[in-house]
KOLMARTOR-624868 format. One record per residue: x, y, z of N, C-alpha, C, O in turn; residue in one letter. Coordinates in pm, whole numbers, plus 50000, padded with zeros to 5 digits. Layout:
BEGIN
XYZXYZXYZXYZA...
//
This chain:
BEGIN
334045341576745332725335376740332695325376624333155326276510X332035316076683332165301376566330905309176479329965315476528X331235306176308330025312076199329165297376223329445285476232X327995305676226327035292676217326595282076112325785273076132X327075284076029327255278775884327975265675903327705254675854X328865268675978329925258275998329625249576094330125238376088X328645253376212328165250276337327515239676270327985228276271X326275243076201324815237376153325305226576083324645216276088X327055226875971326975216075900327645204676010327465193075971X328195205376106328575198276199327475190776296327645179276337X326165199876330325325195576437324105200676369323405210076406X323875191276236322425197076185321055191076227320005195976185X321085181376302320185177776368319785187076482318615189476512X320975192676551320435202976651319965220976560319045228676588X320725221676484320715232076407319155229976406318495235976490X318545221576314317235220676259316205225676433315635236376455X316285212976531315935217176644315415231576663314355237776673X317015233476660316875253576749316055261176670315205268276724X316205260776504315495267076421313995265876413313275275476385X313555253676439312055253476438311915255476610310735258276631X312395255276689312035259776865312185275176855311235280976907X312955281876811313325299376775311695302676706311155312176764X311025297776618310185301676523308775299176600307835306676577X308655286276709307775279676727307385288876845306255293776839X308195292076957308305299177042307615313477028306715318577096X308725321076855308065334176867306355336176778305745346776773X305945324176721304625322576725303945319776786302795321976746X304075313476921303635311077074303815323477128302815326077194X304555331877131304335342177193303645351377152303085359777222X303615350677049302585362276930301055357776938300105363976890X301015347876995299375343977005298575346577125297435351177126X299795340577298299805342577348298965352077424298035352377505X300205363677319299955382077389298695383277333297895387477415X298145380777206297035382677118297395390677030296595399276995X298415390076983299515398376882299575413176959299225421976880X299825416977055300215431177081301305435577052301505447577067X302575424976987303875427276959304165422776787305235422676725X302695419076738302735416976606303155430276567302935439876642X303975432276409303665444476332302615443676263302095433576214X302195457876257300975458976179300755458976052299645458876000X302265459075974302715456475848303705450675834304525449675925X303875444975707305025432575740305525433375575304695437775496X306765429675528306795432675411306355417375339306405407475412X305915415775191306255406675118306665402274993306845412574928X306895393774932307285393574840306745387774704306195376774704X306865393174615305485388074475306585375574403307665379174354X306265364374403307415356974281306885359674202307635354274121X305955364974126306605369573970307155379173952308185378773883X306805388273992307595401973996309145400374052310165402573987X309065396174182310375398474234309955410374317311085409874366X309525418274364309385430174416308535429774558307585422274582X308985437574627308165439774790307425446974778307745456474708X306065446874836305055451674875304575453575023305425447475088X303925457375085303375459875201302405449675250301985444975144X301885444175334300685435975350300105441575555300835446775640X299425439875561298935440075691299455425075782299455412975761X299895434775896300745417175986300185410276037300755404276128X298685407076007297895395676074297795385775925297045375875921X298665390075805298455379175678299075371075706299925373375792X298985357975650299335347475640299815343075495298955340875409X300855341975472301395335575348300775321875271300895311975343X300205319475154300525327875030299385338375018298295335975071X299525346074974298615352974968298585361974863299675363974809X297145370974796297245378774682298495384874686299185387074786X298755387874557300275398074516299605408974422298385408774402X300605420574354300325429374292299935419774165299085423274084X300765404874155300755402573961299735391573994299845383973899X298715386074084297985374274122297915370774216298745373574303X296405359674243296645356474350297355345274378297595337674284X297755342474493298925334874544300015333474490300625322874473X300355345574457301665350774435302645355874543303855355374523X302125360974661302595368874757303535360574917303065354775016X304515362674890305135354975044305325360175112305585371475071X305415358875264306045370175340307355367175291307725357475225X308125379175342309835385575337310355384475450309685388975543X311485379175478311965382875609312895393275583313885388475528X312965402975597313665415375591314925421975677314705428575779X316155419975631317005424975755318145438675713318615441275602X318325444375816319655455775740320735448975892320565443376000X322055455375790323125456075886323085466075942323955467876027X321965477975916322155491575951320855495576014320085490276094X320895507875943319595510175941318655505475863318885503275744X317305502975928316035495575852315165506175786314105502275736X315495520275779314535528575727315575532275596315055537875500X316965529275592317315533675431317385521275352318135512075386X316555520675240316275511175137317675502475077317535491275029X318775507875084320145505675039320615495175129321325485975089X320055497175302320965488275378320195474875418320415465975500X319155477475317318195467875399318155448475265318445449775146X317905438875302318015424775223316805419175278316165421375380X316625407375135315655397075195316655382675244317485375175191X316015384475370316915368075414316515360675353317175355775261X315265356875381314335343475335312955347675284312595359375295X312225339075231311075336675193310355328875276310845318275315X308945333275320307695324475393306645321175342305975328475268X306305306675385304645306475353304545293375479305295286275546X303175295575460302035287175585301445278375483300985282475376X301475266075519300835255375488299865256675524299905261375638X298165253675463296725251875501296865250575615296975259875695X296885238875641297185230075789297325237175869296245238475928X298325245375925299255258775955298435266875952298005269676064X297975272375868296915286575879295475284575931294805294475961X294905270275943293715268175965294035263576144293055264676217X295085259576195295475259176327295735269376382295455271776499X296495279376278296735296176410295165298376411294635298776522X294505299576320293055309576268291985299576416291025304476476X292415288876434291515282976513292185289376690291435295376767X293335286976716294255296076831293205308176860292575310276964X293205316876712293145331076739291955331376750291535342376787X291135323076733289505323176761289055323976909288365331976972X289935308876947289725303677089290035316677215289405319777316X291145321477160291785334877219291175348077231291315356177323X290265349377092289125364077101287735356977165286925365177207X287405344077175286205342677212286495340277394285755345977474X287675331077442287555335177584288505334777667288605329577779X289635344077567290625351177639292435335377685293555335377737X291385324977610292485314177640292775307777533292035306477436X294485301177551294265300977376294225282277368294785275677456X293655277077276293375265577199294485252577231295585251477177X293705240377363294685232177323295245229377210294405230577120X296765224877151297295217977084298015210277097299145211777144X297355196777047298225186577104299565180477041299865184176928X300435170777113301715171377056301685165876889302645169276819X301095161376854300925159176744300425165976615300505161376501X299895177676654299435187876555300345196276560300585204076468X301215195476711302245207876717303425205376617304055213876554X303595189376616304545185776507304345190476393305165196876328X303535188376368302575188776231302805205276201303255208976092X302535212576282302655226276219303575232776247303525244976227X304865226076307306195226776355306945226776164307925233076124X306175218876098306325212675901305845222375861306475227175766X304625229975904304185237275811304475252575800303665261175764X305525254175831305995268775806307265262075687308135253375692X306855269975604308275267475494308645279275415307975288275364X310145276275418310905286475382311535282875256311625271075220X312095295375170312955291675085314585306575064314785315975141X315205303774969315715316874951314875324374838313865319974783X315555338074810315175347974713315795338174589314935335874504X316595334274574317005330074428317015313374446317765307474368X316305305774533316005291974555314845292174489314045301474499X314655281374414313165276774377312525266974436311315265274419X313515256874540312855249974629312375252974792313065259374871X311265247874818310825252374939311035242975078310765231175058X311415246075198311825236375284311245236675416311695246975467X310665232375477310085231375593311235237175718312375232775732X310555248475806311815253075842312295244275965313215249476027X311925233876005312635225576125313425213576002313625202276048X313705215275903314475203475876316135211875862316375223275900X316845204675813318395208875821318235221175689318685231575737X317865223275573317745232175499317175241675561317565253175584X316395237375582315325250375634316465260375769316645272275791X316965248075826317465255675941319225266475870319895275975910X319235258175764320425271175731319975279875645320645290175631X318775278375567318155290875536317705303175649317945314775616X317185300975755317335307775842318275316975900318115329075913X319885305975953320765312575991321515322775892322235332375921X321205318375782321775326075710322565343075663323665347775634X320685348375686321075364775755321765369075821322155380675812X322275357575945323535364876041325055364775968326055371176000X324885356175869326525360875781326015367175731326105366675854X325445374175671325225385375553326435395375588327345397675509X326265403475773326575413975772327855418675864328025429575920X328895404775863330475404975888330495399376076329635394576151X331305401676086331725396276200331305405376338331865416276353X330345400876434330145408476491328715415176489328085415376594X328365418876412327205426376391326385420476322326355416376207X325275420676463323955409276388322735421476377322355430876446X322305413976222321395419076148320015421676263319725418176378X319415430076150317775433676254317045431976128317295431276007X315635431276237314565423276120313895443776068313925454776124X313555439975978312955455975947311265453575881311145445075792X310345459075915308715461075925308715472675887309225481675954X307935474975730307345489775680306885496475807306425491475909X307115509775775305795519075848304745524675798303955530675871X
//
């Protein structure tokens, strides 16, 4: 199996692509359903502290932390193993939602509880909030929009973590 690392620096224009269509998709589907496949907890992460906390899975990044507010990112969380022992488990990446971004799902999820259909968006806002999911790493201090070429190998990233063969799983407190 070709490592994707190597893929992305060869075809990072498509790399970027797949990465924001993978993300765009499973937030289209999560709205969709009306989150019935959301978790109901999601982990995140405090930058000052450094430390994970719990949040409820309808938050939206940035959000209060234990040390302040807008301190708090979501985590993307993965083990090579098991997701319930603390030892096997990593942070891939770091999340947050741009305004823009959070004031477009929050309008979705409106249109969706008031009559069951969810909220044109047109191609131009879809771009637009296609930008506003941004990622970074745990020990990155810069933040990257996840459809550009950074963003998209911050993403792939988690699948080398855990050797050849065996792809990581995402892990959600209980």
């Amino acid at each position: 199996m070709m490592n994707p690392r190597y893929w992305l620096s060869k075809h990072p224009a498509a790399g970027a692509a797949l990465a924001a269509g993978l993300i765009a998709a499973s937030v289209a589907v999560a709205v969709l359903r009306g989150g019935r496949d959301t978790p109901t907890k999601q982990w995140f992460y405090d930058l000052q502290s450094g430390e994970l906390y719990v949040m409820p899975g309808d938050v939206l990044a940035m959000a209060d932390a234990p040390s302040g507010p807008n301190q708090g990112v979501e985590a993307a969380v993965f083990s090579c193993g098991d997701c319930d022992d603390p030892s096997q488990r990593f942070i891939g990446y770091l999340v947050f939602y741009t305004d823009y971004y959070k004031a477009a799902m929050r309008g979705i999820q409106e249109s969706l509880a008031r009559d069951g259909k969810r909220a044109p968006v047109s191609t131009e806002e879809g771009a637009v909030m296609g930008g506003g999911i941004m990622v970074r790493t745990v020990d990155g201090d810069e933040w990257f929009p996840n459809n550009s070429n950074e963003g998209a190998e911050i993403l792939v990233a988690p699948y080398d973590r855990c050797g050849r063969g065996i792809e990581p799983r995402r892990c959600y407190p209980k």
